[in-house]
PDB file of N, CA, C, O and CB in Angstrom:
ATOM      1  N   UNK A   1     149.847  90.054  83.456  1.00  0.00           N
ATOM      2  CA  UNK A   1     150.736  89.633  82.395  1.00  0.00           C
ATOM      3  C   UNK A   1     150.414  90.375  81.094  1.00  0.00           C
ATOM      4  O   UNK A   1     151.404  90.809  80.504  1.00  0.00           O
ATOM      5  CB  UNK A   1     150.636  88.119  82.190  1.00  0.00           C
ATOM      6  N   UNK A   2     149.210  90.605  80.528  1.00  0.00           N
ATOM      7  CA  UNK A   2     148.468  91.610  79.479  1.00  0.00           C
ATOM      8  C   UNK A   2     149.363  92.790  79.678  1.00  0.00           C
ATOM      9  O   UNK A   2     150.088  93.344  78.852  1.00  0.00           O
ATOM     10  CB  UNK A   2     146.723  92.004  79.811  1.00  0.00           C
ATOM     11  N   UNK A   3     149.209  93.003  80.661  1.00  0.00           N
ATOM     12  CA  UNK A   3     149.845  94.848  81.022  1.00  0.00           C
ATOM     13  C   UNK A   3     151.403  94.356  80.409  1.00  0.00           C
ATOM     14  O   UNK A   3     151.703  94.171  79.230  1.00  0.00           O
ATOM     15  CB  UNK A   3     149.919  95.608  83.416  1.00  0.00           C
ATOM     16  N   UNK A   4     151.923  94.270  81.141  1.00  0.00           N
ATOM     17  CA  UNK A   4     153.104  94.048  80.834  1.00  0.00           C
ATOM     18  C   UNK A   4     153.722  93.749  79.462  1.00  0.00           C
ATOM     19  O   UNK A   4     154.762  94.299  79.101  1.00  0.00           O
ATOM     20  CB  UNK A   4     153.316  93.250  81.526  1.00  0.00           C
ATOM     21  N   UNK A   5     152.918  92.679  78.548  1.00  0.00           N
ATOM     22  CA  UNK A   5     153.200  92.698  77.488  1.00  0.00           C
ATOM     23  C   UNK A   5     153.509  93.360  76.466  1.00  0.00           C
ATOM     24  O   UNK A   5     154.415  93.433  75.637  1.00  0.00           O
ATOM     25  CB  UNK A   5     152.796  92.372  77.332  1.00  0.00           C
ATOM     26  N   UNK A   6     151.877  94.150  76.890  1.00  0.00           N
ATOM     27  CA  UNK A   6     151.476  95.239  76.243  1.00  0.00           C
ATOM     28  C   UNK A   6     152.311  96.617  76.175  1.00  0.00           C
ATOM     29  O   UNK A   6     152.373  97.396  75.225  1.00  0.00           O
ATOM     30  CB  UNK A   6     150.321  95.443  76.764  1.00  0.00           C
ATOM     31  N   UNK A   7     152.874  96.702  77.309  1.00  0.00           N
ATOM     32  CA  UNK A   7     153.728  97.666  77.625  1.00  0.00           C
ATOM     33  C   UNK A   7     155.577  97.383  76.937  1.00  0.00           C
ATOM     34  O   UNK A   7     156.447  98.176  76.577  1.00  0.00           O
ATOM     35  CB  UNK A   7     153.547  97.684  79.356  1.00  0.00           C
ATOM     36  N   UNK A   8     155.538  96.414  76.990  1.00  0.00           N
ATOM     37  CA  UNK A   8     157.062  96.062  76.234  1.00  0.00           C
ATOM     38  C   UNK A   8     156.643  96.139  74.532  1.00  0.00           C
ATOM     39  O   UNK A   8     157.389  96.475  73.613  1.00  0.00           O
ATOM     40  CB  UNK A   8     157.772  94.126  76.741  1.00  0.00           C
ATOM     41  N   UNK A   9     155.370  95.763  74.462  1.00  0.00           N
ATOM     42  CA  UNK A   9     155.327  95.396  72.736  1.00  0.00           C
ATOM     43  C   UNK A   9     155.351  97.481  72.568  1.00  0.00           C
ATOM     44  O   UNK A   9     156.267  98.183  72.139  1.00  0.00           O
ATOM     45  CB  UNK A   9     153.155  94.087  71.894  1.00  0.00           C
ATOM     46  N   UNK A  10     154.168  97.848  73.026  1.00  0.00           N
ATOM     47  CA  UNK A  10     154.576  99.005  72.733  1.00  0.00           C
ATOM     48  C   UNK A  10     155.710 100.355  72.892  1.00  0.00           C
ATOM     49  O   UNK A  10     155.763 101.343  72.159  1.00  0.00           O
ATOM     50  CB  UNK A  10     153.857  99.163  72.924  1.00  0.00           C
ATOM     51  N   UNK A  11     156.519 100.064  74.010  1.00  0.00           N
ATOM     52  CA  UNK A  11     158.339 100.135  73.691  1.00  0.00           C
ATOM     53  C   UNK A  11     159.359  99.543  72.205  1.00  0.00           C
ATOM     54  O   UNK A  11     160.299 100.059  71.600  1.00  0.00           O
ATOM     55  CB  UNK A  11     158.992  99.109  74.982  1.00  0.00           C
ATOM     56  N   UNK A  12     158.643  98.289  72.047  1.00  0.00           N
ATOM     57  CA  UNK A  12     159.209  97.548  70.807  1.00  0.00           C
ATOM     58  C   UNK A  12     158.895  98.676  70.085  1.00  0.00           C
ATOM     59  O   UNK A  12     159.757  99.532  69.886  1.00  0.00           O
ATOM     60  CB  UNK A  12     158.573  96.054  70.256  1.00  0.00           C
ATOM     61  N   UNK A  13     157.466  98.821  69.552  1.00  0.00           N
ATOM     62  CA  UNK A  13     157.204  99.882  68.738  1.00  0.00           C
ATOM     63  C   UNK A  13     157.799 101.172  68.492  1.00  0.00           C
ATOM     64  O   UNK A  13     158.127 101.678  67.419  1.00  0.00           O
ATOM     65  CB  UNK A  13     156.272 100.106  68.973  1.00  0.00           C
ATOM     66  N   UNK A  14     157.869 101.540  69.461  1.00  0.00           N
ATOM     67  CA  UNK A  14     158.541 103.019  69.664  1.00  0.00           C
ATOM     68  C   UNK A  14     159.494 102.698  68.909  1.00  0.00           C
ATOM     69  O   UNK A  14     159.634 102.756  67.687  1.00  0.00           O
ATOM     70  CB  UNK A  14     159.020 103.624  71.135  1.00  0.00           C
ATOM     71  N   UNK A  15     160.551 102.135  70.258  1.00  0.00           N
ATOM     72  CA  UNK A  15     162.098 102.321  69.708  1.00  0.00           C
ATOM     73  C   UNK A  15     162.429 101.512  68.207  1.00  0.00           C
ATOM     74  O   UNK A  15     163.524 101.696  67.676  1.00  0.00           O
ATOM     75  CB  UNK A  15     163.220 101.616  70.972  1.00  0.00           C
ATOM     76  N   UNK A  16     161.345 100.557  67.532  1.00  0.00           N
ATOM     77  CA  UNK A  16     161.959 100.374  66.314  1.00  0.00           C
ATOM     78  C   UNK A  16     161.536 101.645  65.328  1.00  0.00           C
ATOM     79  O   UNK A  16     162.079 101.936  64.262  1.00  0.00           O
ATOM     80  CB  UNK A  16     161.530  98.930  65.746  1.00  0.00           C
ATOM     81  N   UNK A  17     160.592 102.221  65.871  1.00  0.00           N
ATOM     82  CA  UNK A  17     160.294 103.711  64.730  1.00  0.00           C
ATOM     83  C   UNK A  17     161.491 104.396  64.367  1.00  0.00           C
ATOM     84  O   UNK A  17     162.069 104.603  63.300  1.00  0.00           O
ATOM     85  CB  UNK A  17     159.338 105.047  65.436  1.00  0.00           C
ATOM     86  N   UNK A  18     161.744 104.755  65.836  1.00  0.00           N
ATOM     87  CA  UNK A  18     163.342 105.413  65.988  1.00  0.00           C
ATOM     88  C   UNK A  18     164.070 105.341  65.006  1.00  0.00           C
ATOM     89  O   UNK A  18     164.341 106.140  64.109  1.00  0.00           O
ATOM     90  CB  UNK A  18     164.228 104.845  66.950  1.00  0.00           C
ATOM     91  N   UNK A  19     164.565 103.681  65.371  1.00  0.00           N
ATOM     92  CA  UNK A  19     165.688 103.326  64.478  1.00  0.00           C
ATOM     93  C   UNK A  19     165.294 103.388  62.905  1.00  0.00           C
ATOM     94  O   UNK A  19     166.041 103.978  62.124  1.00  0.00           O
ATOM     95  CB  UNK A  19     166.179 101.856  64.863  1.00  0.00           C
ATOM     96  N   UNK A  20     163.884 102.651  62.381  1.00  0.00           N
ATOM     97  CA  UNK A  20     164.020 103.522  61.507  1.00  0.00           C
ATOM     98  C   UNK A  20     163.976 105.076  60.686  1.00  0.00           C
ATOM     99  O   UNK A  20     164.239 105.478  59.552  1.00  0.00           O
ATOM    100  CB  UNK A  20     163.746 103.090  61.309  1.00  0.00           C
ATOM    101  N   UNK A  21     163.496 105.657  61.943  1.00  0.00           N
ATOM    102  CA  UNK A  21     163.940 107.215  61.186  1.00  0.00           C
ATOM    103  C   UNK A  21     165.348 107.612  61.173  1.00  0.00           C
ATOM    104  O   UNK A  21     165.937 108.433  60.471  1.00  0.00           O
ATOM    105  CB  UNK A  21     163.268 108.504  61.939  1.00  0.00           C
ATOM    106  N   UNK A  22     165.829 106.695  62.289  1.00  0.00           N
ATOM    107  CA  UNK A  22     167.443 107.278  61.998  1.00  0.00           C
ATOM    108  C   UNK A  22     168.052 106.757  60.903  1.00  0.00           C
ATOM    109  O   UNK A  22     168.795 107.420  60.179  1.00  0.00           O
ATOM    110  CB  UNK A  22     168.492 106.965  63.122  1.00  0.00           C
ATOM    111  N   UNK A  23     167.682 105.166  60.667  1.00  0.00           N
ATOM    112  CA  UNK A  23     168.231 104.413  59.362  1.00  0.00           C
ATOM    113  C   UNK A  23     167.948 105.208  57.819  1.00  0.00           C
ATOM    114  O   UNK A  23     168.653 105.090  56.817  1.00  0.00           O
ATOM    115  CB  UNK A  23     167.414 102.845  59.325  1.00  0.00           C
ATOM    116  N   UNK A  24     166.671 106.062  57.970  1.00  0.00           N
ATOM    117  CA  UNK A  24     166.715 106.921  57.050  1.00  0.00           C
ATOM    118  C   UNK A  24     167.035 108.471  57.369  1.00  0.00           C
ATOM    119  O   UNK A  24     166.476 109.324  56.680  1.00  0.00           O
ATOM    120  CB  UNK A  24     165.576 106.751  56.475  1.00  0.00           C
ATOM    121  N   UNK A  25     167.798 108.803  58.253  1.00  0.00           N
ATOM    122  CA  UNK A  25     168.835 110.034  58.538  1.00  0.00           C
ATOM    123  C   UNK A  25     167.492 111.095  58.285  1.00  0.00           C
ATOM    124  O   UNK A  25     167.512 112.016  57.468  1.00  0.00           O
ATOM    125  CB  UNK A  25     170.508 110.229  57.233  1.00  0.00           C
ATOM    126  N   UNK A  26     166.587 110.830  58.975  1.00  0.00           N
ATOM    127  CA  UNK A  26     165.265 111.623  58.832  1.00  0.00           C
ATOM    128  C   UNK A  26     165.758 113.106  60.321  1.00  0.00           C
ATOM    129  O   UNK A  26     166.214 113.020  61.461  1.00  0.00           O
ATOM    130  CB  UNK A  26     163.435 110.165  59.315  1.00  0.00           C
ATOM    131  N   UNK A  27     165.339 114.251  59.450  1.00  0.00           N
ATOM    132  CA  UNK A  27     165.814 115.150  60.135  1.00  0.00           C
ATOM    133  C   UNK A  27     165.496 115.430  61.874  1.00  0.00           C
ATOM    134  O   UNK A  27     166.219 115.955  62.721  1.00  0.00           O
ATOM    135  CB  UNK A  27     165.455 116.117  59.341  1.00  0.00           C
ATOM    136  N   UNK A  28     164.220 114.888  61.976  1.00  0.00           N
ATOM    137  CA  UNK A  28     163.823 114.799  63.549  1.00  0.00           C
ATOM    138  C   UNK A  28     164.477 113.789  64.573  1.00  0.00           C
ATOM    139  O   UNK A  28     164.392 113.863  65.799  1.00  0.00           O
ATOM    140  CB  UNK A  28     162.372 114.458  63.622  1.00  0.00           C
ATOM    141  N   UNK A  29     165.218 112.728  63.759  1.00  0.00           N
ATOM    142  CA  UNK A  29     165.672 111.347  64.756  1.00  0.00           C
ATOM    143  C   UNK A  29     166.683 111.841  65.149  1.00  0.00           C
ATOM    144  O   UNK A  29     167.196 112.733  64.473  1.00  0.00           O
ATOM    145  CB  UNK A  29     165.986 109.811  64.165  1.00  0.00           C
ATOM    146  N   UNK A  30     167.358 111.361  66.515  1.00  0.00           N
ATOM    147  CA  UNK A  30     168.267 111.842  67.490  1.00  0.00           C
ATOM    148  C   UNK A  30     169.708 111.014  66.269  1.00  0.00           C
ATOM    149  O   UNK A  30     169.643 110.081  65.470  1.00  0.00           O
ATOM    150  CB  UNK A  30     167.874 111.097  69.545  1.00  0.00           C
ATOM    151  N   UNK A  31     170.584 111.713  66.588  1.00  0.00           N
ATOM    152  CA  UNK A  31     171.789 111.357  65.722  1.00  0.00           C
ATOM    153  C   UNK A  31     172.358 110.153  66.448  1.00  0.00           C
ATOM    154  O   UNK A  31     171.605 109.744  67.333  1.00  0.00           O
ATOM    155  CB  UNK A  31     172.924 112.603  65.567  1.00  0.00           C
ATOM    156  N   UNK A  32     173.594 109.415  66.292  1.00  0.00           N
ATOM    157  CA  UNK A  32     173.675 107.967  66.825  1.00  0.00           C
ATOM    158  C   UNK A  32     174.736 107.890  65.367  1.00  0.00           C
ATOM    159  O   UNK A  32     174.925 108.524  64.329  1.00  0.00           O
ATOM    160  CB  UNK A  32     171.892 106.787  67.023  1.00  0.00           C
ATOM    161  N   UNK A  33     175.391 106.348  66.263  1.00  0.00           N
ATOM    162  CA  UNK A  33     175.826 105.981  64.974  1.00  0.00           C
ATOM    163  C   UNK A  33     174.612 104.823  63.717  1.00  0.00           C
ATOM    164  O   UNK A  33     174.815 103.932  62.891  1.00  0.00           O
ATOM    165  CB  UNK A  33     177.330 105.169  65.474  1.00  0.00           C
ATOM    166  N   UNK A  34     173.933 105.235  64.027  1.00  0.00           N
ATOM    167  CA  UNK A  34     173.006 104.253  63.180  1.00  0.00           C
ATOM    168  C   UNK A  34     172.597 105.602  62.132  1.00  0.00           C
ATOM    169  O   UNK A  34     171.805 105.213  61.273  1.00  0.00           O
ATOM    170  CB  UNK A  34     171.435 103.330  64.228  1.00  0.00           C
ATOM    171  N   UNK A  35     172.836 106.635  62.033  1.00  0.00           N
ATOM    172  CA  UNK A  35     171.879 107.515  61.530  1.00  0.00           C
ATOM    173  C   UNK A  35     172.849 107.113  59.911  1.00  0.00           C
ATOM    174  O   UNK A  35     174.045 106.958  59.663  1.00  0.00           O
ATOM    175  CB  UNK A  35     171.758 109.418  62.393  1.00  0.00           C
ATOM    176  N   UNK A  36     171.600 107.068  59.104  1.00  0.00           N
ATOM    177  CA  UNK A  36     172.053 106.772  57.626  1.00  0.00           C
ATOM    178  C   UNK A  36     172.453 105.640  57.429  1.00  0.00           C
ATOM    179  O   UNK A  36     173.028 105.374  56.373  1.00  0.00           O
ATOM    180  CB  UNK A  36     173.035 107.508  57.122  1.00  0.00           C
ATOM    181  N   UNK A  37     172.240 104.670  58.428  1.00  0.00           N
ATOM    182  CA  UNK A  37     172.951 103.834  57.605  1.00  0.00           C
ATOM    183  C   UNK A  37     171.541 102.413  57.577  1.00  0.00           C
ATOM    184  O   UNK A  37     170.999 101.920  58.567  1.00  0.00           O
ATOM    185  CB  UNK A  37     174.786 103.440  58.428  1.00  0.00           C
ATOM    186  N   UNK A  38     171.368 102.188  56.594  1.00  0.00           N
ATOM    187  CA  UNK A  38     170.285 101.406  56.425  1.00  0.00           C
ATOM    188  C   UNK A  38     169.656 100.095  56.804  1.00  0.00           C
ATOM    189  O   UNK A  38     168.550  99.590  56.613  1.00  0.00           O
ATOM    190  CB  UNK A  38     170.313 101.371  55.582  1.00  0.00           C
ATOM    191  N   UNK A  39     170.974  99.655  57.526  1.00  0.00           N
ATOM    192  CA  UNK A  39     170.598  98.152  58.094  1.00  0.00           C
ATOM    193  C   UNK A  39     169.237  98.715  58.928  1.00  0.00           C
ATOM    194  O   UNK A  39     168.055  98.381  58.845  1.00  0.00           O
ATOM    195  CB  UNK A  39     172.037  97.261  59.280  1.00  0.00           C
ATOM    196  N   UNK A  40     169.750  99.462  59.554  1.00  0.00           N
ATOM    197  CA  UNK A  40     168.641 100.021  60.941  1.00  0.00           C
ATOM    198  C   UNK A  40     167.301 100.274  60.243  1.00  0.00           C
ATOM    199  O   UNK A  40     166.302  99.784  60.769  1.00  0.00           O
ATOM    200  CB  UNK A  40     169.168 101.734  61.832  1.00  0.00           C
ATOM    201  N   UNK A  41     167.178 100.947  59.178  1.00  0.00           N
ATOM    202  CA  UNK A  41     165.691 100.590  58.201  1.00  0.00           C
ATOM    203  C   UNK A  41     165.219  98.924  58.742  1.00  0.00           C
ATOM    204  O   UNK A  41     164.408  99.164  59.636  1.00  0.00           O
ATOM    205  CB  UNK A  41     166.163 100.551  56.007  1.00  0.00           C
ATOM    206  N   UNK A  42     165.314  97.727  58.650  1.00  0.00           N
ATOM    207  CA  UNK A  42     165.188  97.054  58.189  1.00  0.00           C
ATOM    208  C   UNK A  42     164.677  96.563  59.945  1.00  0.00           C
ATOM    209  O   UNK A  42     163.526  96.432  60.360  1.00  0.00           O
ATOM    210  CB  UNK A  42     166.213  96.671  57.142  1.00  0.00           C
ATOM    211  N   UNK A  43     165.986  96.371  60.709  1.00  0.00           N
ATOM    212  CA  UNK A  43     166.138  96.573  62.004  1.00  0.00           C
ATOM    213  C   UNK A  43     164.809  97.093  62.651  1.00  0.00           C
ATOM    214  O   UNK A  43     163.953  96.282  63.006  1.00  0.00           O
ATOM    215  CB  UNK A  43     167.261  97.467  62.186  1.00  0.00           C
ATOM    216  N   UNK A  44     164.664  98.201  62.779  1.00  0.00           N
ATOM    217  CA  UNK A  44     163.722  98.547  62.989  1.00  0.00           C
ATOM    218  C   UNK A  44     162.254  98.209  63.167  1.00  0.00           C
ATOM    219  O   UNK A  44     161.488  98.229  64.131  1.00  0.00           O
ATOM    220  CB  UNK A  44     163.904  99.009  62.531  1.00  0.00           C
ATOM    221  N   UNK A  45     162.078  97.711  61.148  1.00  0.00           N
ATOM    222  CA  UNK A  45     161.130  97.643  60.675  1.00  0.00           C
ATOM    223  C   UNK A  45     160.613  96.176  61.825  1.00  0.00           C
ATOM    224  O   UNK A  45     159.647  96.004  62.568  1.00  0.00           O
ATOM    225  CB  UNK A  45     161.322  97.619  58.996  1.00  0.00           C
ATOM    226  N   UNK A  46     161.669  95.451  61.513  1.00  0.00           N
ATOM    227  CA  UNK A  46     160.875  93.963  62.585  1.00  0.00           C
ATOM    228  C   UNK A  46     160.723  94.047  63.905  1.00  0.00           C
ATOM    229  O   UNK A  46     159.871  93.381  64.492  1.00  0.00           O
ATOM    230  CB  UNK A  46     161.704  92.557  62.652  1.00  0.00           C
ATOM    231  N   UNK A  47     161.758  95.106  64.679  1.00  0.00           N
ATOM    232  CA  UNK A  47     161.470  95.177  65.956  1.00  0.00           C
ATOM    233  C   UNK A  47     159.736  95.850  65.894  1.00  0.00           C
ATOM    234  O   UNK A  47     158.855  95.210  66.467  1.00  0.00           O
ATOM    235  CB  UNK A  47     162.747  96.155  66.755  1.00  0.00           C
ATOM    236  N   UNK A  48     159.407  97.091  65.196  1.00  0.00           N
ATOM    237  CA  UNK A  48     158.373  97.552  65.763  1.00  0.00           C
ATOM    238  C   UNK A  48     157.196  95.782  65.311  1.00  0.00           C
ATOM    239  O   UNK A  48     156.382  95.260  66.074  1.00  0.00           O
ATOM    240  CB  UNK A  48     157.958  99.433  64.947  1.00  0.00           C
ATOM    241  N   UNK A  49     157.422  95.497  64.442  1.00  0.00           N
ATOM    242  CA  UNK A  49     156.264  94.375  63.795  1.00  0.00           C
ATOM    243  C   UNK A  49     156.539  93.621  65.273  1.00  0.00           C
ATOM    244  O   UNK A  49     155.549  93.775  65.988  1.00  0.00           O
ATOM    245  CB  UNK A  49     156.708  93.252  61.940  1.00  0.00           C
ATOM    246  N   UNK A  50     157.424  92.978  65.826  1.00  0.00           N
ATOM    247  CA  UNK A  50     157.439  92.180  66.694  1.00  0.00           C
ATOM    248  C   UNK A  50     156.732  92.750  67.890  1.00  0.00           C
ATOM    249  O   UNK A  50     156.244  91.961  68.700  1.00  0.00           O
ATOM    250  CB  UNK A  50     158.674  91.786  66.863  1.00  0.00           C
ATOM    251  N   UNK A  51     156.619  94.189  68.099  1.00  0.00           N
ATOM    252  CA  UNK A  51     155.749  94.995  68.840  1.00  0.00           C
ATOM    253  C   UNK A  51     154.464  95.046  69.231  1.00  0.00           C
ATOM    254  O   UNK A  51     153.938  95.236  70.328  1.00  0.00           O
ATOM    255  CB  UNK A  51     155.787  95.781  68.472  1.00  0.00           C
ATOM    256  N   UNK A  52     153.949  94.797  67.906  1.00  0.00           N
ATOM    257  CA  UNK A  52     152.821  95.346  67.398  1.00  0.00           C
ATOM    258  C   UNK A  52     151.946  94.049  67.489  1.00  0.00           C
ATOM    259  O   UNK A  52     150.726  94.014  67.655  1.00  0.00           O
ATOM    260  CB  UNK A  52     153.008  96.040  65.927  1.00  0.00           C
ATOM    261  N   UNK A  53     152.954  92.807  67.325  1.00  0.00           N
ATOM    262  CA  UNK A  53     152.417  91.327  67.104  1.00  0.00           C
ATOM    263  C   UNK A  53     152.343  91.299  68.788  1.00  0.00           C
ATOM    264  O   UNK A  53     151.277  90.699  68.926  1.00  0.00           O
ATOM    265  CB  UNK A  53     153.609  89.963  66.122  1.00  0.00           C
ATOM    266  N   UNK A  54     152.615  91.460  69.565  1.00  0.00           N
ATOM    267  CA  UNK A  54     153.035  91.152  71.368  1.00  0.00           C
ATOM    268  C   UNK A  54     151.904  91.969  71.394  1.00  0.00           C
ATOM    269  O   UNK A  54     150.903  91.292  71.628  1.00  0.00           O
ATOM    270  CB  UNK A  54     154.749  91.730  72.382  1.00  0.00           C
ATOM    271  N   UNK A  55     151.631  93.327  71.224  1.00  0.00           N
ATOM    272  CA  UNK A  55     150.233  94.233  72.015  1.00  0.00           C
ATOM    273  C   UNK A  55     149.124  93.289  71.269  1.00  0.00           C
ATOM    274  O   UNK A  55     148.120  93.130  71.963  1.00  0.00           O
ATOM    275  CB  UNK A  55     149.997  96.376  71.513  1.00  0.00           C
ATOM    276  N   UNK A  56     149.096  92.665  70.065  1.00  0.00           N
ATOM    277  CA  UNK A  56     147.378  92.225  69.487  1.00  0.00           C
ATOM    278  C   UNK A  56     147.606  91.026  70.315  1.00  0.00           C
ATOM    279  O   UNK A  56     146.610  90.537  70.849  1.00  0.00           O
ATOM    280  CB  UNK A  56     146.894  91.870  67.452  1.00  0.00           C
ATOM    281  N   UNK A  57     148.924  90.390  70.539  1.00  0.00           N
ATOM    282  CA  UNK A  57     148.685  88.964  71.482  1.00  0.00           C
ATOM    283  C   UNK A  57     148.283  89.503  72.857  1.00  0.00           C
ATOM    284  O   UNK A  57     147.233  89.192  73.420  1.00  0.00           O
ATOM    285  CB  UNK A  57     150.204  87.893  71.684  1.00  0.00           C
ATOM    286  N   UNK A  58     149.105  90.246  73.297  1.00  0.00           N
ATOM    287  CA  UNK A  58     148.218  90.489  74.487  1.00  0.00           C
ATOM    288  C   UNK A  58     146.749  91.441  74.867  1.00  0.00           C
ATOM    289  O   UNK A  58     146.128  91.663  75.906  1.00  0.00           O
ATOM    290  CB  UNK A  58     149.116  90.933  75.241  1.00  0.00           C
ATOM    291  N   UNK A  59     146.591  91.856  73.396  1.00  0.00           N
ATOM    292  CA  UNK A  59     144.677  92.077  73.680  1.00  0.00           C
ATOM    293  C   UNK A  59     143.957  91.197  73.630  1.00  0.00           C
ATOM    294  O   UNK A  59     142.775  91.164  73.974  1.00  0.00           O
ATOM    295  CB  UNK A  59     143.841  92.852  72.793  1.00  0.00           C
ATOM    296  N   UNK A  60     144.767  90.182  73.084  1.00  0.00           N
ATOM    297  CA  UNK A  60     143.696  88.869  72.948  1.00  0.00           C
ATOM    298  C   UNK A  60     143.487  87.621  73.542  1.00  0.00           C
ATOM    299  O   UNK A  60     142.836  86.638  73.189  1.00  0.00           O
ATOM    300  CB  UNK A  60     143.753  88.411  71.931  1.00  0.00           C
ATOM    301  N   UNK A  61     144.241  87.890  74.607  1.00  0.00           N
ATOM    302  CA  UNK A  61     144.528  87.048  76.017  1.00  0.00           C
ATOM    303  C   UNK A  61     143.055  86.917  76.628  1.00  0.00           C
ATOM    304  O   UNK A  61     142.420  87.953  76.435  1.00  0.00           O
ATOM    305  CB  UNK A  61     145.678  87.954  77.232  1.00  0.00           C
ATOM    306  N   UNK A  62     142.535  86.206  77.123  1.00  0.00           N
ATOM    307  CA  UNK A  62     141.316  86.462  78.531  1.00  0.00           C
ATOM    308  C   UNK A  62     141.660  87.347  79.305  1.00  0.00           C
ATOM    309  O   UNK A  62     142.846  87.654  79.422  1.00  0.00           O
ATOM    310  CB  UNK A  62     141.049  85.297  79.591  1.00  0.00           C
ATOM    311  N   UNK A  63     140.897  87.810  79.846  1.00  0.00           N
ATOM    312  CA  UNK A  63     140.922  88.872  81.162  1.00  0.00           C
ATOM    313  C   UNK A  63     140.926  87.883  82.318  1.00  0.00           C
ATOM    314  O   UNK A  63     140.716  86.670  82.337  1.00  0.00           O
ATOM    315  CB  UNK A  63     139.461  90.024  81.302  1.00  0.00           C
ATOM    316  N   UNK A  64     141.227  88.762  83.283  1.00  0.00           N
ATOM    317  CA  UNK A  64     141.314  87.290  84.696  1.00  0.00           C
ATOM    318  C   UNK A  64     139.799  87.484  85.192  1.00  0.00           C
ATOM    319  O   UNK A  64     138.929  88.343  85.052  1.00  0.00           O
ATOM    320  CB  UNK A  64     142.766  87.622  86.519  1.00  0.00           C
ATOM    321  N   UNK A  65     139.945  86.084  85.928  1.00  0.00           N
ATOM    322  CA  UNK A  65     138.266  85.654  86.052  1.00  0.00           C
ATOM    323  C   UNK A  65     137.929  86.402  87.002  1.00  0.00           C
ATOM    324  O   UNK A  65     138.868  86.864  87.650  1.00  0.00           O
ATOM    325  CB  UNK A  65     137.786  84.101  86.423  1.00  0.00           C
ATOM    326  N   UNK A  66     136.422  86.814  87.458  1.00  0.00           N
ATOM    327  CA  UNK A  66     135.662  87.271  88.248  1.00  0.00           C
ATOM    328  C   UNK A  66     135.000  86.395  88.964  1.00  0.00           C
ATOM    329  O   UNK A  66     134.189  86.775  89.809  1.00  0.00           O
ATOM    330  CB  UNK A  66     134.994  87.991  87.744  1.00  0.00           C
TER     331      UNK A  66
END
C-alpha cells in the first residue's frame, strides 16, 4: 500500500508542476489549452502539495511485519 501511494503522490507531483509551468506559459511546458492561463498556477500548486502530503504519509506508514 506504501508503494502505491507513494507512486500516485509522486505522479500528483509531477503532473501538478506541469500545470503549473503551463499556467505560467513557461517556454519548456507542452502547449494545451491551459497554457497562460493562470487558474492552472494555482491548480497545480495544490495538486503537487496534495502529492507531496500522500509520499511523507506514506513514508511514514510502518513497514509490514517480519
Amino acid at each position: 500500500m506504501r508503494t502505491i501511494v507513494s507512486v500516485i503522490g509522486v505522479l500528483l507531483v509531477l503532473g501538478g508542476l506541469v500545470w503549473v509551468a503551463q499556467g505560467l506559459n513557461l517556454p519548456f511546458a507542452p502547449r494545451s489549452f491551459m497554457t497562460a492561463d493562470r487558474a492552472w498556477i494555482l491548480i497545480g500548486a495544490v495538486t503537487a502539495a496534495v502529492g507531496a502530503l500522500a509520499v511523507g504519509w506514506a513514508r511514514r506508514q510502518p513497514g509490514p511485519m517480519r
